[in-house]
N, C-alpha and C positions, 0 to 999 in steps of 0.2 A: 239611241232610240229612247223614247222619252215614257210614252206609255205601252203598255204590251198589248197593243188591242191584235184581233185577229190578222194573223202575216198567213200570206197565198203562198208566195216562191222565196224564195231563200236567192240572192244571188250573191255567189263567191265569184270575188273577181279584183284583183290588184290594181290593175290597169282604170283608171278612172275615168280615161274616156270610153272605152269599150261597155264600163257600169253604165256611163250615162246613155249611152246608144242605146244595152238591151233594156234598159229602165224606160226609157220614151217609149219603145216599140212594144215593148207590155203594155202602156198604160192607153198608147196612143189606138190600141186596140182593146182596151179593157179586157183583159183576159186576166187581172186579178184584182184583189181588193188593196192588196198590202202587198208592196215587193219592199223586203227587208235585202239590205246590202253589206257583205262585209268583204273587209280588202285581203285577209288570209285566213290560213285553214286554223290556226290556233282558234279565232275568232267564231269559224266554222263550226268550231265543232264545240264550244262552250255555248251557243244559240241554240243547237242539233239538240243540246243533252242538259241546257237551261243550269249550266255552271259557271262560275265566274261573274260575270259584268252581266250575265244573263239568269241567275239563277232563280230569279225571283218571276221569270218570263212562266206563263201558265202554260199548260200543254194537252190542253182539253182539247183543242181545237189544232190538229195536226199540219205540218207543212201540205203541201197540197204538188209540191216539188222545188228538188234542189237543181240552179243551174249554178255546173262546179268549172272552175277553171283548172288544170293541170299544174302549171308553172305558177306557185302561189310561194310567200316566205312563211317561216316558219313551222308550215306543214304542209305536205303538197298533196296536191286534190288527191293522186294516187290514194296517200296513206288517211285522208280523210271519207272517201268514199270507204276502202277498207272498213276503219270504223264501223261507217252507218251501215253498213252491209252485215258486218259479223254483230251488230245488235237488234233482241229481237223485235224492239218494235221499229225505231229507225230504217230497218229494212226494206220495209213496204212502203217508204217514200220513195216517189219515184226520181232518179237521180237524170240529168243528162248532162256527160261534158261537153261544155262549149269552152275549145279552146284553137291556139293554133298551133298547136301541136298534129301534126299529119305522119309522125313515125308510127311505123308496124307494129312497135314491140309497147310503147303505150296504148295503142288502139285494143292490142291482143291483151296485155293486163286490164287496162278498167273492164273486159266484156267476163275476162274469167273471176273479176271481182263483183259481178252483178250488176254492172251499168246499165240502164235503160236504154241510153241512144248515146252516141258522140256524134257532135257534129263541129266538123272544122272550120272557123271563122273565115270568113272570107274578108280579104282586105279592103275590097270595095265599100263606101258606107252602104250604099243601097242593098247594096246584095247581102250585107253582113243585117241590116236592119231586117229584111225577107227572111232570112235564115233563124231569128228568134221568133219573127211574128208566128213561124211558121212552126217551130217549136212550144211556142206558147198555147197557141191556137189547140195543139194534138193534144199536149200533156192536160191543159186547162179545159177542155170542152168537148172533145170527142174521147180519151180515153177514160175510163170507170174504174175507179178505183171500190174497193167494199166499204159498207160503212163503220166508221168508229165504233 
């Protein structure tokens, strides 16, 4: 990213076709200004906390939401939601996994880690494209967050 102007959603996500799908389906509904995209949690969480290759990123102007993926290299959404959850301001972005992960016992960890929503990918494009718009649509326009 080139310059640091105002970013909406954060998407985590490895998989570069699945990026370019929920990246159309935000934009093709405008439900943000700026979806910033990184392919792992290392990446994740030096944007999150404006370190690294981000450090110079401004943070006046807060995420607005992170969609995280589970199955990431380097650091895995688990341990990157962790993170932003046990920090205090990081916390009150609202997080949702979109992954395709459908196991119990990750469903049952991200909700005891603070997750906002998980929703599991569906492998259809259409239905998988419905499943962010629809995502997008709650967290971006119907849900309130307080002000900065």
């Amino acid at each position: 990213m080139n310059s640091f102007e105002r970013i909406d959603i954060l998407l985590v996500e490895d998989n570069p076709y699945d990026a370019e799908l929920s990246m159309r389906a935000l934009q093709k509904k405008k439900l943000a200004n700026k979806v910033e995209w990184v392919q792992d949690g290392a990446d994740a969480l030096d944007f999150i906390f404006s370190q690294g290759i981000y450090e110079h990123r401004v943070q006046d102007e807060p995420l607005k939401l992170i969609l995280l993926d589970i199955k990431l290299p380097k650091v895995s959404g688990i341990d990157v939601l962790r993170k932003i959850k046990a920090d205090p301001v990081a916390r009150s972005i609202p997080v949702v996994m979109l992954t395709s992960s459908a196991e119990g016992q990750d469903l049952s960890e991200c909700y005891k880690l603070g997750v906002n929503s998980y929703i599991v990918k569906p492998v259809e494009f259409e239905s998988f494209q419905e499943e962010v718009e629809k995502a997008g649509f709650y967290w971006m326009l119907v849900n309130r967050v307080p002000a900065s």
